[in-house]
C-alpha positions as a Markdown table, in Angstrom:
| # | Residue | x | y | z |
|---|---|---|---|---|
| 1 | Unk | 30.6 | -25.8 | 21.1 |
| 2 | Unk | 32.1 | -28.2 | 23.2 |
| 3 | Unk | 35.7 | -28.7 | 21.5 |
| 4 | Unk | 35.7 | -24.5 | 21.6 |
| 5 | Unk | 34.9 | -25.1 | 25.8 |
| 6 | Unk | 38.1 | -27.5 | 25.6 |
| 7 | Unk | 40.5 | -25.6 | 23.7 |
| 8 | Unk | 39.5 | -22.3 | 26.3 |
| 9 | Unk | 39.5 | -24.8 | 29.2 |
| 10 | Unk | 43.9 | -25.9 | 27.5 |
| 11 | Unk | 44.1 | -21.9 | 27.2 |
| 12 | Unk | 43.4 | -21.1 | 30.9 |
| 13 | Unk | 45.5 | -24.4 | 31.8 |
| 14 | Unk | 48.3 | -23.1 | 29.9 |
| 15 | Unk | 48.0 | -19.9 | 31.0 |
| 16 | Unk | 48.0 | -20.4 | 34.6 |
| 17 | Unk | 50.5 | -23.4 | 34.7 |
| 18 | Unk | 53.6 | -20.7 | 33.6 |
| 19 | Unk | 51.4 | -18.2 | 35.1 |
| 20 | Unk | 54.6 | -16.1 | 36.7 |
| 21 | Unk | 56.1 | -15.6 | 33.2 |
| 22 | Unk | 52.4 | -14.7 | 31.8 |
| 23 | Unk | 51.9 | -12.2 | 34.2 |
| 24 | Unk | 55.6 | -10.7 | 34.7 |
| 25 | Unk | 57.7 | -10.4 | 31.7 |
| 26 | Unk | 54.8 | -10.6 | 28.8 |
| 27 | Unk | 52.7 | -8.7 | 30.6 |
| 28 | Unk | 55.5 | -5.9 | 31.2 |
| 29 | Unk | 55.8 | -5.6 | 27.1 |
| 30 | Unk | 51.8 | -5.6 | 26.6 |
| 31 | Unk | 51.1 | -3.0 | 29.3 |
| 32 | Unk | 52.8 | 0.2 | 26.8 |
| 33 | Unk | 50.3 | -1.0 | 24.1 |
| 34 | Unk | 47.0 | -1.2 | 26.9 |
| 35 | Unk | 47.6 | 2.1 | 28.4 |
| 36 | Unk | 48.4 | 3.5 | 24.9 |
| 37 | Unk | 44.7 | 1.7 | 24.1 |
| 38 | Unk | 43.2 | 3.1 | 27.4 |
| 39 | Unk | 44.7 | 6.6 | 27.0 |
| 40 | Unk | 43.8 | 7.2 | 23.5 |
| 41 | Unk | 39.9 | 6.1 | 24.3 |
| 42 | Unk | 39.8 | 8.5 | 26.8 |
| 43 | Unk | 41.4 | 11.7 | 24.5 |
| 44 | Unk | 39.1 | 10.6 | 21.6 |
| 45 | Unk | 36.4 | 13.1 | 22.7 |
| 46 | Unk | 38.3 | 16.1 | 22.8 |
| 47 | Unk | 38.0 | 18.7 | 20.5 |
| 48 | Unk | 42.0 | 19.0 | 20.0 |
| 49 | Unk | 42.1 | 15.3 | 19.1 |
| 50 | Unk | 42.3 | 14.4 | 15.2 |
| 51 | Unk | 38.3 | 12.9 | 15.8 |
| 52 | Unk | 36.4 | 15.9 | 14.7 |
| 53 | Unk | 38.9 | 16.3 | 11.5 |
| 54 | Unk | 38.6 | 12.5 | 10.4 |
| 55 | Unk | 34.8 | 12.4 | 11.5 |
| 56 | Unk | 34.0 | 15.7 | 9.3 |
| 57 | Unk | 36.2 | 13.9 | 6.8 |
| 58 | Unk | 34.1 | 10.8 | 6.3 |
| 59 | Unk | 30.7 | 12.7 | 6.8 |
| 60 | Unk | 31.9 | 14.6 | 3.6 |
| 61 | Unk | 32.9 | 11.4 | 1.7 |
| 62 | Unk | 29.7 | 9.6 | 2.8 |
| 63 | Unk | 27.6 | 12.9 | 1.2 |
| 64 | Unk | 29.5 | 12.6 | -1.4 |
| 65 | Unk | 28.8 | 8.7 | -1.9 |
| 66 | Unk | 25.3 | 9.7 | -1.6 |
| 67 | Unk | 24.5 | 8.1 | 1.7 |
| 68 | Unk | 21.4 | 9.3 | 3.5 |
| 69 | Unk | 22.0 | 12.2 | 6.1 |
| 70 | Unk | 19.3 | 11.5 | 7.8 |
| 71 | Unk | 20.3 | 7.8 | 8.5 |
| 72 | Unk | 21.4 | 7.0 | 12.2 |
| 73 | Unk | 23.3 | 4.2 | 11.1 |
| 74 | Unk | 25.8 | 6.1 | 9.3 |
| 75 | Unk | 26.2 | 8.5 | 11.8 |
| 76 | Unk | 27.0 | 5.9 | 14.6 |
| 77 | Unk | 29.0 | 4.2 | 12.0 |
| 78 | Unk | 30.8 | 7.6 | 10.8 |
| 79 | Unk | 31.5 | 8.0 | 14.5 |
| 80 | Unk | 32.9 | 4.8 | 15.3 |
| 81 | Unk | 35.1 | 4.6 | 12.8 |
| 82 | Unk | 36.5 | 8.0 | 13.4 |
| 83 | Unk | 37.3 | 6.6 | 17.2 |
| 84 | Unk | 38.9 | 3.2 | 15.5 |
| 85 | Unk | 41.2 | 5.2 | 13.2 |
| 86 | Unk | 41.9 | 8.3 | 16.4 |
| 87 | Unk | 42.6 | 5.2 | 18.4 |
| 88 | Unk | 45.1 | 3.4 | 16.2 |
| 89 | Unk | 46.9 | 6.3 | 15.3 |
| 90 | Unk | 47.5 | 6.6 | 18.2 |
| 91 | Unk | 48.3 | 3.4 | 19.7 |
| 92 | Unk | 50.4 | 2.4 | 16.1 |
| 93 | Unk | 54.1 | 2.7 | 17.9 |
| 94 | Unk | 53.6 | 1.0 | 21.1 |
| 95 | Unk | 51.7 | -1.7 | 18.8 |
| 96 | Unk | 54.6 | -2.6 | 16.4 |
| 97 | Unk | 57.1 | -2.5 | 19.3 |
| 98 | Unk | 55.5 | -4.0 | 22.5 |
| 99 | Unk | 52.7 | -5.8 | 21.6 |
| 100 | Unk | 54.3 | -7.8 | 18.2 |
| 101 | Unk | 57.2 | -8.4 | 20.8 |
| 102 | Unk | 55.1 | -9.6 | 23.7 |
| 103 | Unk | 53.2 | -12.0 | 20.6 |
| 104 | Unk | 56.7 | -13.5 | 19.8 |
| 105 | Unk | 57.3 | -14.1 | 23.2 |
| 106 | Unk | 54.2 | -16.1 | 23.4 |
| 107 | Unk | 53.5 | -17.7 | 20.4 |
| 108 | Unk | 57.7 | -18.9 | 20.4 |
| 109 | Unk | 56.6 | -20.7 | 24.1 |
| 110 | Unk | 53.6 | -22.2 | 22.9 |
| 111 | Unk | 55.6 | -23.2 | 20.1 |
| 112 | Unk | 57.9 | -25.7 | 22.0 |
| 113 | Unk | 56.9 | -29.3 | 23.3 |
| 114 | Unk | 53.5 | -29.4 | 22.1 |
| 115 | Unk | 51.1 | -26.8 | 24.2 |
| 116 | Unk | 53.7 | -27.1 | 27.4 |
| 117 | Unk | 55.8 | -24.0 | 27.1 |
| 118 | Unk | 59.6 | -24.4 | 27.7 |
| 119 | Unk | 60.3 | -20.7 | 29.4 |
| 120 | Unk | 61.8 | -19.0 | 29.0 |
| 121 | Unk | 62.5 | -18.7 | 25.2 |
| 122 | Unk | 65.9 | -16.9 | 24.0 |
| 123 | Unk | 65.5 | -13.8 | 22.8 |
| 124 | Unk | 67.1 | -14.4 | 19.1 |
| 125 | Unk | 64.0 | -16.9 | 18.5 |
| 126 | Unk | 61.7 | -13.6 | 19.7 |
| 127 | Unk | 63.1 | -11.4 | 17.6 |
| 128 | Unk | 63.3 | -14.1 | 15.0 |
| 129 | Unk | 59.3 | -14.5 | 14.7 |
| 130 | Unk | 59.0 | -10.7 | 15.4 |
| 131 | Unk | 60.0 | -9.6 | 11.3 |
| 132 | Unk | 57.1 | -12.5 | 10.2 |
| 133 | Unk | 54.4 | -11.2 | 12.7 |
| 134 | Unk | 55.4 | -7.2 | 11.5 |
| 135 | Unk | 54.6 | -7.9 | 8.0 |
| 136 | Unk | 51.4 | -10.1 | 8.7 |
| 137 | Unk | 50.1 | -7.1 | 11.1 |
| 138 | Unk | 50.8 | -4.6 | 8.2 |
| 139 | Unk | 49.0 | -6.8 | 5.7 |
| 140 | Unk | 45.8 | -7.3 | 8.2 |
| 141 | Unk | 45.6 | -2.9 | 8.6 |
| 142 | Unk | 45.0 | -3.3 | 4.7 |
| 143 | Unk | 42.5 | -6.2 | 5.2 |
| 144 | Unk | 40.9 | -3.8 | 8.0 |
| 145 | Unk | 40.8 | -1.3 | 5.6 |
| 146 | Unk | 39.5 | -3.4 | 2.2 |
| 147 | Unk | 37.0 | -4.9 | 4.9 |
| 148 | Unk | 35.3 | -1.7 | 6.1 |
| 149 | Unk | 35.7 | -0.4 | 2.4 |
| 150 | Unk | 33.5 | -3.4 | 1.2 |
| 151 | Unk | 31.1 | -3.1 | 3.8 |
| 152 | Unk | 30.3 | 0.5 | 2.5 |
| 153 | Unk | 30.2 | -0.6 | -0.9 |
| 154 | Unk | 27.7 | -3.0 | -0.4 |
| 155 | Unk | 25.4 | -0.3 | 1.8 |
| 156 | Unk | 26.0 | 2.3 | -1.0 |
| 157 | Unk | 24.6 | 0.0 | -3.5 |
| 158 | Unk | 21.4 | -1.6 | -1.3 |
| 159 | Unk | 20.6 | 2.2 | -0.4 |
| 160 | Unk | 21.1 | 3.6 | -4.1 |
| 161 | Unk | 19.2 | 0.4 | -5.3 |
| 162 | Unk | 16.6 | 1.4 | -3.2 |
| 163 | Unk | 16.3 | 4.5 | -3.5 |
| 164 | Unk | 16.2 | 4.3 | -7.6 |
| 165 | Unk | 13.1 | 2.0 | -6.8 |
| 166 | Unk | 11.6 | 4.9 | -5.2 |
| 167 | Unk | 11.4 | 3.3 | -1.7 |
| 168 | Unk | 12.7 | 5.6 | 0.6 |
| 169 | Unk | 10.2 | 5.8 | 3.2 |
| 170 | Unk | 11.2 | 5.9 | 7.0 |
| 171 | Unk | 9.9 | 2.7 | 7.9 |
| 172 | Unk | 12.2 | 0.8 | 5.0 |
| 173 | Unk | 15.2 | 3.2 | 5.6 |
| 174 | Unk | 15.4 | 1.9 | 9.5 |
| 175 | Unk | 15.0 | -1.8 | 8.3 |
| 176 | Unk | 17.6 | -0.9 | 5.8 |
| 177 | Unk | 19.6 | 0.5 | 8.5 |
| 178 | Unk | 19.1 | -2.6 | 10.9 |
| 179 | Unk | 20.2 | -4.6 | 8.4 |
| 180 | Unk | 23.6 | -2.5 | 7.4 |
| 181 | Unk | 24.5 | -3.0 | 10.8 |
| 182 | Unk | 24.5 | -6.9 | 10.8 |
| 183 | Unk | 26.1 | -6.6 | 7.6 |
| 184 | Unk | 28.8 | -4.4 | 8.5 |
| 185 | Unk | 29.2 | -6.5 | 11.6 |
| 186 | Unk | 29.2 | -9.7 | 10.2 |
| 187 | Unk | 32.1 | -8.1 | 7.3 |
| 188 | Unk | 34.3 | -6.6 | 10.2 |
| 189 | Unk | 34.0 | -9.5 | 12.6 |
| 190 | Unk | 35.0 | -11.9 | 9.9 |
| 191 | Unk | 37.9 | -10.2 | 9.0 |
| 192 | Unk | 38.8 | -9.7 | 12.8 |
| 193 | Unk | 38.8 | -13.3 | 13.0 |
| 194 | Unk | 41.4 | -13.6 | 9.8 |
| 195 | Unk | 43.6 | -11.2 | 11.3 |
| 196 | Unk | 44.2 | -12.4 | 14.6 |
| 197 | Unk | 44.3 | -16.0 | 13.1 |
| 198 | Unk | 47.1 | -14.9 | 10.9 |
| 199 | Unk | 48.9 | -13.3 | 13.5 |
| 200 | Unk | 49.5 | -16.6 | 15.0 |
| 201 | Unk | 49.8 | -18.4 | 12.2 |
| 202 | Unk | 52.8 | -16.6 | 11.0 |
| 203 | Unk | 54.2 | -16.8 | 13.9 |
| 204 | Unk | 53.8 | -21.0 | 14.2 |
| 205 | Unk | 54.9 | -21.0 | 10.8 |
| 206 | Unk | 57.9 | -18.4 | 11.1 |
| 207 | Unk | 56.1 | -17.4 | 7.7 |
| 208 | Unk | 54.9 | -13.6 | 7.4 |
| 209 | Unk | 52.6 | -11.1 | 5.0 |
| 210 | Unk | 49.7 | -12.2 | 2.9 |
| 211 | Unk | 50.5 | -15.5 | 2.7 |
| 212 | Unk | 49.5 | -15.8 | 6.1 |
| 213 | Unk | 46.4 | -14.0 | 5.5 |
| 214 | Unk | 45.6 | -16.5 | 2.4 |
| 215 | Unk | 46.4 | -19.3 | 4.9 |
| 216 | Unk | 44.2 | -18.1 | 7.7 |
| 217 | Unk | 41.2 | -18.1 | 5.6 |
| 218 | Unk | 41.4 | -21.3 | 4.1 |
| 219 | Unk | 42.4 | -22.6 | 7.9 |
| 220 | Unk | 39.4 | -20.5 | 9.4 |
| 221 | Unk | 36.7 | -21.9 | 6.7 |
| 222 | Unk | 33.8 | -24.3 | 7.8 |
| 223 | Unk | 35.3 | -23.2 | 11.3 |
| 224 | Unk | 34.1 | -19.1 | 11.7 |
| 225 | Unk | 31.2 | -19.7 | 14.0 |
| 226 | Unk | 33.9 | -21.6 | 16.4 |
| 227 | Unk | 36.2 | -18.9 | 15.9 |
| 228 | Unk | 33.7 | -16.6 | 16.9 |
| 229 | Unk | 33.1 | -18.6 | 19.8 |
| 230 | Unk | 36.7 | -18.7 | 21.2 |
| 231 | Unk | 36.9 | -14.8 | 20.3 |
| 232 | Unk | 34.4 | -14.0 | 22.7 |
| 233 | Unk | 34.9 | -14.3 | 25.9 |
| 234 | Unk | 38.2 | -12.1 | 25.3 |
| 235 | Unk | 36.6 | -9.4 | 23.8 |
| 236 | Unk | 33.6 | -9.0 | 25.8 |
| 237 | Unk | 36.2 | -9.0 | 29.1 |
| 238 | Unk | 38.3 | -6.3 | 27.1 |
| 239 | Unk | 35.0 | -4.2 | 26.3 |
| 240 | Unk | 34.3 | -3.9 | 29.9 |
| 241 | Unk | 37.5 | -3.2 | 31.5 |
| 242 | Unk | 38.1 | -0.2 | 28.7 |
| 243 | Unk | 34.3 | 0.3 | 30.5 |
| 244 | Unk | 35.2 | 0.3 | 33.7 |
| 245 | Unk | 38.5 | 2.1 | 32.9 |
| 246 | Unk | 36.2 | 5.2 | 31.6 |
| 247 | Unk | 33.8 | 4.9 | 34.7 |
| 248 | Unk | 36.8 | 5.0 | 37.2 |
| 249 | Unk | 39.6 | 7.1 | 35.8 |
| 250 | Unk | 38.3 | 9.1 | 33.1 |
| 251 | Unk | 35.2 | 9.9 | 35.1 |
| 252 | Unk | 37.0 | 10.9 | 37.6 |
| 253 | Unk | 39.0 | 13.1 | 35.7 |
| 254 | Unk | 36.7 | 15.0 | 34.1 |
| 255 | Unk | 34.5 | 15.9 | 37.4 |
| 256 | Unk | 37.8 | 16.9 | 39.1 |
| 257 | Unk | 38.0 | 14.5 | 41.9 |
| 258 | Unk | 41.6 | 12.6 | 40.3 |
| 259 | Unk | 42.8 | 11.8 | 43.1 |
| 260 | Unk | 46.5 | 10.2 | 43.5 |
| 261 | Unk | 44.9 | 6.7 | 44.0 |
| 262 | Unk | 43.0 | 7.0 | 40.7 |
| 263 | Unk | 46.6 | 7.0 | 39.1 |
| 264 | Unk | 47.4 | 3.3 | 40.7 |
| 265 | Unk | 43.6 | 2.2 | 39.9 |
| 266 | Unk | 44.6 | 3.6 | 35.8 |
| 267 | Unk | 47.5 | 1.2 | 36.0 |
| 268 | Unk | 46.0 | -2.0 | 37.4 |
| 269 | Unk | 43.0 | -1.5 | 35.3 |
| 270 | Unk | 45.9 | -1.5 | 31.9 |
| 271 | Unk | 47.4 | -4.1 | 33.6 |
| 272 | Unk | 44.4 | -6.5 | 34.0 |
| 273 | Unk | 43.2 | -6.0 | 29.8 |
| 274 | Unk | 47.1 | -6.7 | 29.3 |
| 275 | Unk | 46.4 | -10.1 | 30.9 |
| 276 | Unk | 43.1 | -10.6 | 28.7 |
| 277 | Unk | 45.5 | -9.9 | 25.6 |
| 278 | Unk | 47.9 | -12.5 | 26.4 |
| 279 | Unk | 45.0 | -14.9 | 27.0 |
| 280 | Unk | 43.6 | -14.1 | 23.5 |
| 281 | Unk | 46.9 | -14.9 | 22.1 |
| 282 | Unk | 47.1 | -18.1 | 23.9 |
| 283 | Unk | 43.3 | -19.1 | 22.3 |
| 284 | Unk | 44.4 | -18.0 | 18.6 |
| 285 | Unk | 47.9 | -20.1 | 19.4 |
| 286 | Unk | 46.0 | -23.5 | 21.0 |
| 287 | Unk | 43.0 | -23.2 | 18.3 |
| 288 | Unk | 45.5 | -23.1 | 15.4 |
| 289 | Unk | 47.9 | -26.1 | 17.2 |
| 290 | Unk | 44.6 | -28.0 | 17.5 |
| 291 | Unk | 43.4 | -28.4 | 13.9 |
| 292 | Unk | 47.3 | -28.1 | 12.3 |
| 293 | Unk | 47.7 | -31.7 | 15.0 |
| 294 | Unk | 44.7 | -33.0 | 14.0 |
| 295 | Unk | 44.8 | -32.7 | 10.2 |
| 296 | Unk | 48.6 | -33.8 | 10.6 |
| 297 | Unk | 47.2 | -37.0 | 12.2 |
| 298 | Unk | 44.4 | -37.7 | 9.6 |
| 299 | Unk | 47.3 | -37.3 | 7.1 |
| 300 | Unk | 49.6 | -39.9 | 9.0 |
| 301 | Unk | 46.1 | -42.0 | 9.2 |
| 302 | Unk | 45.3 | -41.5 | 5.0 |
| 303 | Unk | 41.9 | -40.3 | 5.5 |
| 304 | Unk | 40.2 | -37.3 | 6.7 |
| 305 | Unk | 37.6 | -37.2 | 10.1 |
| 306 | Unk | 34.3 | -35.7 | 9.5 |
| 307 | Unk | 34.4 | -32.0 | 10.2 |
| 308 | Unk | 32.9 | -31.9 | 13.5 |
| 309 | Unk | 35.4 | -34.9 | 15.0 |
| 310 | Unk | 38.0 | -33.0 | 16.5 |
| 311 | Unk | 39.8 | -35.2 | 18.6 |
| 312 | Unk | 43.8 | -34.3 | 19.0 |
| 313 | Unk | 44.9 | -31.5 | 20.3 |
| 314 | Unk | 49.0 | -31.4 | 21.0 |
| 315 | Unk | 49.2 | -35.3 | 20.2 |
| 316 | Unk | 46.9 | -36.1 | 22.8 |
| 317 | Unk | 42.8 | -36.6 | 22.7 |
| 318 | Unk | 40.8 | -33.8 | 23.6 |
| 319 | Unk | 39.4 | -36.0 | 26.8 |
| 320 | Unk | 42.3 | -36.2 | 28.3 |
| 321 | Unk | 43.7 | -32.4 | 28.8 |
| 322 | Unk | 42.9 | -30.7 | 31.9 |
């Protein structure tokens, strides 16, 4: 807990010492892939969108699968899935353009003089780690999709196993459901974790596709919960501004009081979870630097620390960073 505390505490430091940069350039190439995120929440629920199609879809194949009807889990489940897969359709162009670009940019100034970023970097070195980061982000949509596919597996065969028992009583099928939903959670926010991990490890490592993803889970192991940890704060901030984005603009909207003001509140709003992105790729950048420095030191060194003595990050002990 406290060596995830340091490495946020380096993120925000590093953030805010090239804070212009940060907040100018990256945040111009991650603000197409925020409003695209923004915009695509807020046309999920209408009927012309591709939700009802995909969510009649997967209520058909979960029938078939032999998945209880009557279950709320796999109704909220059916339905939030539907909205993932509406909302990356949608948002899949801006996302392999601006947001792999604004990721090169980042990752290729963390990458230079150890956690102090020389800016700005030239833009053959960007478009030199953006080919690595395409193919890893191509390779985690497959690991999204094995992940929630193995998820479902595992439900199908605790509810058929159940159900061949002959328990299928209302009490058991909501403690059944309860516990699907940590399952399915636990699966997905695991695989997250991998993904975004890989994502900057390809970039640190110029090195791209599923070797990345093999990499990131043998670099993640014995360290999940702290991955966890750092993945947090991010996601909980980006939960509440796509929140606050529905309460102030798409509320509005749909009541009829848009107003022109409403259209400059949209933008600040996609500019603000633009600047939560870049931090989140500053965490996964800073985590990975940390462990790579310290396991190159305990090489240099001939023996290996115990797990939880994580001193180096950048060269320098974890005591003395800001």
């Amino acid at each position: 807990m406290e060596v995830s505390c340091k490495i946020l505490r380096r993120s925000v430091h590093s953030f805010l010492q090239n804070y212009h940069y940060f907040t100018s350039s990256i945040a111009f190439f991650v603000f197409p892939f925020s409003a695209s995120i923004l915009i695509s929440q807020a046309l999920v629920p209408s009927p012309s969108s591709l939700l009802p199609q995909i969510y009649n879809r997967l209520r058909i194949l979960f029938d078939a699968a032999g998945f209880p009807s009557s279950s709320i889990l796999f109704n909220i489940l059916n339905l939030k899935v539907s909205q993932t897969i509406t909302c990356s359709i949608f948002s899949l162009p801006f996302t392999l353009t601006f947001l792999l670009i604004a990721k090169a940019s980042i990752i290729q100034a963390l990458k230079l003089n150890h956690n102090k970023p020389s800016l700005p970097p030239s833009f053959a070195s960007i478009i030199a780690l953006y080919k690595p980061l395409f193919h890893t982000y191509i390779c985690n949509c497959f690991l999204i999709i094995s992940a929630n596919a193995t998820a479902f597996c595992f439900l199908f065969l605790a509810f058929s196993f159940m159900e061949g028992l002959g328990y299928s009583s209302s009490r058991l099928l909501i403690f059944m459901s309860a516990f699907g939903a940590v399952l399915f959670s636990v699966i997905l926010a695991n695989a997250l974790v991998i993904c975004n991990m890989s994502l900057a490890l390809s970039g640190m490592e110029g090195h791209g596709g599923y070797s990345a993803i093999l990499k990131a889970c043998i670099f993640v192991r014995g360290k999940t919960s702290m991955a966890l940890f750092l993945a947090l704060p991010v996601n909980v901030a980006l939960a509440a501004i796509e929140a606050l984005f529905q309460f102030r603009v798409v509320r509005a909207y749909h009541v009829g009081k848009a107003r022109p003001f409403v259209v400059f509140e949209g933008i600040f709003i996609a500019y603000l979870y633009s600047i939560f992105i870049i931090l989140d790729t500053i965490v996964s950048c800073l985590f990975y630097k940390s462990f790579k420095t310290r396991s190159w030191i305990n090489h240099q060194d001939g023996h290996f620390q115990d797990e939880n003595d994580y001193g180096y990050v950048g060269g320098k002990n974890f005591e003395e960073l800001p």
